[in-house]
LUMZA-384630 format. One line per 10 residues: number of its first residue (from 1); their letters; for each residue z, x, y of N, C-alpha, C, O. Coordinates in Angstrom, 1 decimal. Atoms other than C-alpha are relative to their C-alpha. Layout:
NUM> a> Z X Y Z X Y Z X Y Z X Y ~ ...
! end
This chain:
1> xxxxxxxxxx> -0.1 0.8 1.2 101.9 121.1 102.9 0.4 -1.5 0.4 -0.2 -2.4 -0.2 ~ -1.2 1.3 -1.0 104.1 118.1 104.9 -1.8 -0.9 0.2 -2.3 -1.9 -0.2 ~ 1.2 0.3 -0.7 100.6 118.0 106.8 -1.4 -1.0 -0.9 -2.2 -1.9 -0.6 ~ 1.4 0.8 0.6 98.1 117.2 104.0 0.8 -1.2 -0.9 0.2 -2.2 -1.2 ~ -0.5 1.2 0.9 100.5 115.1 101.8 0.0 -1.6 1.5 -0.5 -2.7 1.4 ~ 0.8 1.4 -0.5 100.5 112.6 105.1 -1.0 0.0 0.5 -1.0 -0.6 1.5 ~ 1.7 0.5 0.2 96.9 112.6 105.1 -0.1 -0.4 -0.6 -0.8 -1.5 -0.6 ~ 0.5 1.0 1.2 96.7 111.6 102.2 0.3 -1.6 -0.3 -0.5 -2.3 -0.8 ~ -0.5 0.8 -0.1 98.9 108.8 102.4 -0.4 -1.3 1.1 0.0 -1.4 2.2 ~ 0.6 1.1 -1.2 97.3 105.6 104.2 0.6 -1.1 -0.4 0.9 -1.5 -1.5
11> xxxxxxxxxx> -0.8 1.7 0.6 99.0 102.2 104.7 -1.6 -0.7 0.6 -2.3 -0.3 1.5 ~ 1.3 1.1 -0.1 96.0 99.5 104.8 1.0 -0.8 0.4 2.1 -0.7 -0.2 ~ -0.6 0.8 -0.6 97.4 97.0 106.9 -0.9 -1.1 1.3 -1.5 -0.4 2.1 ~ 0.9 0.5 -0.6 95.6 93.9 109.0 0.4 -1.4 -0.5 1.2 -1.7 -1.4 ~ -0.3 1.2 0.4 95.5 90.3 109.0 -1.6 -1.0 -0.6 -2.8 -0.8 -0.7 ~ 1.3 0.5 1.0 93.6 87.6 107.2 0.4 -1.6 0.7 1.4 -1.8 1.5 ~ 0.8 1.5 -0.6 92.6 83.7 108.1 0.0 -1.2 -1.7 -0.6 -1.2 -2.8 ~ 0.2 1.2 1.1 93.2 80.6 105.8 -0.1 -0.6 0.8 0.3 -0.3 1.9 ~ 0.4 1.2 -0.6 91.7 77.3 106.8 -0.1 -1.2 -0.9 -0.8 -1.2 -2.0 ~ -0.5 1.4 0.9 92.7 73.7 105.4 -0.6 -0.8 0.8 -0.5 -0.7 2.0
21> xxxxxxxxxx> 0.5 0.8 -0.4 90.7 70.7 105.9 1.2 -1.4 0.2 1.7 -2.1 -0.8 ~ -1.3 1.0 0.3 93.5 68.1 107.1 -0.3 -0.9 -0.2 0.5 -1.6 -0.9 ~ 0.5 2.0 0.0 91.3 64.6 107.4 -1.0 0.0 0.9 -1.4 1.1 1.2 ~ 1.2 0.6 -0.9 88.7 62.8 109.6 1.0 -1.1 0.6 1.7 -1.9 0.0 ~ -0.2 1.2 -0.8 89.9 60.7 112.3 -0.9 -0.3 1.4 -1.4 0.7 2.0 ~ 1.1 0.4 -1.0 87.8 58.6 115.1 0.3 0.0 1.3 1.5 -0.2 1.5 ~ -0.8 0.1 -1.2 88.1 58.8 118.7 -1.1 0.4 0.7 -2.0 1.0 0.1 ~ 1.3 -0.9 -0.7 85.5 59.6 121.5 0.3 1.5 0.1 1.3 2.2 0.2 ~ 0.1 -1.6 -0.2 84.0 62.8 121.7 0.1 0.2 1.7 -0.5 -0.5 2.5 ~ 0.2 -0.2 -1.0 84.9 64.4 125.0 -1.2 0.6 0.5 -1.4 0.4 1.7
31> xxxxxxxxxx> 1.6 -0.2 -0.7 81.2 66.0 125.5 -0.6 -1.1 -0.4 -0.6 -2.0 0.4 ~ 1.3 1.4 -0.5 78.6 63.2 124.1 0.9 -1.2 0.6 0.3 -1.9 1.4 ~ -0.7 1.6 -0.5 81.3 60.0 124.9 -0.7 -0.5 -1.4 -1.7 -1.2 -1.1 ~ 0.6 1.1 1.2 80.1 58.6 121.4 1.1 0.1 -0.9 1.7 1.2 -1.0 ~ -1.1 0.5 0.7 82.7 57.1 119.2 -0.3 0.7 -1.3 -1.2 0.4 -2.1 ~ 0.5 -1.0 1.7 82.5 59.7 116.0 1.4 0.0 -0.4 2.4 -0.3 0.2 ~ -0.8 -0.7 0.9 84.6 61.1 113.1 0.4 1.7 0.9 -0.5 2.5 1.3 ~ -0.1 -1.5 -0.1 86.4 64.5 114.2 0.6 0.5 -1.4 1.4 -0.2 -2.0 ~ -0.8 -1.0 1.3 87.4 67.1 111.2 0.7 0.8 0.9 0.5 1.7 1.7 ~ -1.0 -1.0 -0.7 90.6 68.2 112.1 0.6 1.5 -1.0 1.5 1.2 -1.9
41> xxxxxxxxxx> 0.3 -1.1 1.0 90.5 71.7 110.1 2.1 1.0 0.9 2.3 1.0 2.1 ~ -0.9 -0.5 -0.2 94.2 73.7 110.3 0.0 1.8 -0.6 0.1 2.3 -1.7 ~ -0.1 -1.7 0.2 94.1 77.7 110.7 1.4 0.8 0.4 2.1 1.0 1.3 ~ -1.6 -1.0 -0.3 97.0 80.1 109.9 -0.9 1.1 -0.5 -1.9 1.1 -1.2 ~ 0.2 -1.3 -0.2 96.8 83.7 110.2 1.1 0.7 -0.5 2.2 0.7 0.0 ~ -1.5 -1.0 0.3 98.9 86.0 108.1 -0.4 1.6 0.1 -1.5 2.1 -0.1 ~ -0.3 -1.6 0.2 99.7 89.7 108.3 0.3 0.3 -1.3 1.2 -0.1 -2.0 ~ 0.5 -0.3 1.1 98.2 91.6 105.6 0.5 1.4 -0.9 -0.4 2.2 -0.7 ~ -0.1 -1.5 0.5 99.8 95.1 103.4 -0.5 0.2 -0.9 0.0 -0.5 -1.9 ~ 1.0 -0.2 1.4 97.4 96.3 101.0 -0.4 -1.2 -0.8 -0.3 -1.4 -2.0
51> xxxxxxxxxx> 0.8 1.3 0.6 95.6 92.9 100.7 1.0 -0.7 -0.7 0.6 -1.3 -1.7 ~ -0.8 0.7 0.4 98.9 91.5 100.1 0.5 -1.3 1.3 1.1 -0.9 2.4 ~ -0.5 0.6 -1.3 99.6 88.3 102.5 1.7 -0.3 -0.5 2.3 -0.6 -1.5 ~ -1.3 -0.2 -0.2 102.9 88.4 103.6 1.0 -0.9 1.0 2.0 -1.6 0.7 ~ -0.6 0.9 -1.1 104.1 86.9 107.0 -1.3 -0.7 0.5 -2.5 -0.3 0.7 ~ 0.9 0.7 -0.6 102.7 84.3 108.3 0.3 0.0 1.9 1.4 -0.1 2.4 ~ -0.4 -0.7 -1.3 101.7 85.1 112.3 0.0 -1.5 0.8 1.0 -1.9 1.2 ~ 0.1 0.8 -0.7 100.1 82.0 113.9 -0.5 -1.0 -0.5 -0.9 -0.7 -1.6 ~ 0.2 1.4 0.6 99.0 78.3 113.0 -0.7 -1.0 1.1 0.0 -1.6 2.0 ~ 0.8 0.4 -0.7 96.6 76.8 114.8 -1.0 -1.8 -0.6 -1.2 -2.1 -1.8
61> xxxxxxxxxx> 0.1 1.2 0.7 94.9 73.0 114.5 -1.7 -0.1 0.9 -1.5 0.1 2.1 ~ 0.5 0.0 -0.7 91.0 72.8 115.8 -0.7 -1.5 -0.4 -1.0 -1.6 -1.6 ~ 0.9 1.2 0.1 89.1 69.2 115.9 -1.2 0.1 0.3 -1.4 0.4 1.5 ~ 1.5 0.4 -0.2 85.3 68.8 115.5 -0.6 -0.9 0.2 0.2 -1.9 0.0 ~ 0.9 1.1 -0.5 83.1 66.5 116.4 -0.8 -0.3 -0.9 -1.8 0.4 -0.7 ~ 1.3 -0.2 0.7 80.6 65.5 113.6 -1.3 -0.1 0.6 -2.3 0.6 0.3 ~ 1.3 0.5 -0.4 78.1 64.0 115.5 -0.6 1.6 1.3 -1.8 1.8 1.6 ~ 1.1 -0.9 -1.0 77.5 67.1 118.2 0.5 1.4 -0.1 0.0 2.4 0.4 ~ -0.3 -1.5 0.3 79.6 69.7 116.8 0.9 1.0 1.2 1.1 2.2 1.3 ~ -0.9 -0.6 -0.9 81.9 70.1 120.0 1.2 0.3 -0.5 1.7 -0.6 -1.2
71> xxxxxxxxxx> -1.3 -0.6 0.2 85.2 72.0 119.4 1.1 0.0 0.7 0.9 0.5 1.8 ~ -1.2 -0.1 -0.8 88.6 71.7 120.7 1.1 0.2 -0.9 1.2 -0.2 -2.0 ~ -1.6 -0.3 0.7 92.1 73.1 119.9 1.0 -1.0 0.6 1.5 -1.0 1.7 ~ -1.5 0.8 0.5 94.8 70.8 119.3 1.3 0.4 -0.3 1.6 1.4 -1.0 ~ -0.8 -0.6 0.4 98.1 70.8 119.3 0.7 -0.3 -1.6 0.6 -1.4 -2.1 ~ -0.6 0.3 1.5 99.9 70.9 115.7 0.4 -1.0 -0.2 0.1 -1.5 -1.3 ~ -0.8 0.4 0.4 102.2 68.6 116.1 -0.7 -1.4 0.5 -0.3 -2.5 0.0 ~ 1.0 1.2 -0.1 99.5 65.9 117.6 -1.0 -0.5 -1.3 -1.5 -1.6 -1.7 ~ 1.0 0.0 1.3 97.3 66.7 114.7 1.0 -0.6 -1.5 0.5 -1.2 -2.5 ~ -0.8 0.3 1.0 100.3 66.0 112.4 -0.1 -1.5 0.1 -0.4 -2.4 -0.7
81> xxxxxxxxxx> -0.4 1.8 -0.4 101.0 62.6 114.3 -1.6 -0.6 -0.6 -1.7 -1.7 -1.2 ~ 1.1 1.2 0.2 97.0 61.7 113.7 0.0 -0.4 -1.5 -0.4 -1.5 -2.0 ~ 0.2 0.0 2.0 97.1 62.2 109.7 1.2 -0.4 -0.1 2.3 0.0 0.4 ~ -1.2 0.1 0.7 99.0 60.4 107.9 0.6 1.0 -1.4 0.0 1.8 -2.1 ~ -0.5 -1.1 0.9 101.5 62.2 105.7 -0.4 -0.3 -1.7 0.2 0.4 -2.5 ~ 0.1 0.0 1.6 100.1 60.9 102.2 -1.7 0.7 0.0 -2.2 0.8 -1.2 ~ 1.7 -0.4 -0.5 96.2 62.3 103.4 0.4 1.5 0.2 -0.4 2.3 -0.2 ~ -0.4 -1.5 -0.4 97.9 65.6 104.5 0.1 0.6 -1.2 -0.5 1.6 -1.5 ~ -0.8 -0.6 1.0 99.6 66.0 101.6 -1.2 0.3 -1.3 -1.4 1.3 -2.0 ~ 1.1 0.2 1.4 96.7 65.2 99.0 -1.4 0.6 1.0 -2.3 -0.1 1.4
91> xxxxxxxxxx> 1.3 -0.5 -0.6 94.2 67.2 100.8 -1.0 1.2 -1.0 -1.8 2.0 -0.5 ~ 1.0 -0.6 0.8 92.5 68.9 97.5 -1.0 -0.3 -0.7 -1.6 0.3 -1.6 ~ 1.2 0.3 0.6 90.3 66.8 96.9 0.4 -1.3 -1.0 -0.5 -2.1 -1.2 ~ -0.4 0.9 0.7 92.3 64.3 94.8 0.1 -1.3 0.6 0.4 -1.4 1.8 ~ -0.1 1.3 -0.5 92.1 60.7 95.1 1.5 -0.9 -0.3 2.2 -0.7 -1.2 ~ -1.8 0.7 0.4 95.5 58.0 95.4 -0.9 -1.5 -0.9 -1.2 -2.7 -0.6 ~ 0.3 0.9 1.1 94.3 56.4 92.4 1.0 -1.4 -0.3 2.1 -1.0 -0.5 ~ -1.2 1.1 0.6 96.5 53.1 91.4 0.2 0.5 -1.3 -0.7 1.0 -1.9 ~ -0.5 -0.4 1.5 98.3 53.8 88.2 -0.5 -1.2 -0.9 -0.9 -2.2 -0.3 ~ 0.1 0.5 0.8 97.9 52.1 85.4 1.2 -0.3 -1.3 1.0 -1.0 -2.2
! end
């Protein structure tokens, strides 16, 4: 009885992937050498219980290239230094409107 009641019993458990677009900043690309835009895109990884996110595991920062599509990982806290903190912060899309 012990036996089939934990069979029946499953924990779903696993992790899951968010990704935040932080900004565009210029710099050469280290494969073509051509002065482009990179998209510095920010990936965390949480641990998941019954499609519930919970802890967060790891945080990671990767820069693109637009022009050739080369990839490199970055560190966080360099990726923080390139964006400024009012670009970071307003990263949904909203513009810094002047008030009126």
């Amino acid at each position: 009885m012990i036996a089939v009641y934990l069979a029946m019993m499953s924990i779903i458990f696993g992790s899951s992937a968010k990704n935040k677009v932080l900004g565009q900043v210029q710099y050469p690309c280290q494969r073509c050498g051509r002065m482009a835009y990179h998209t510095l895109v920010r990936s965390r990884r949480w641990f998941t219980l019954y499609f519930i996110t919970l802890i967060p595991l790891s945080k990671t920062t990767t820069a693109r290239c637009n022009l050739c599509g080369y990839q490199t990982q970055i560190d966080n806290n360099q990726a923080d230094a390139m964006i400024p903190q009012g670009v970071a912060n307003n990263a949904k899309g909203q513009q810094n409107l002047p008030k009126r």
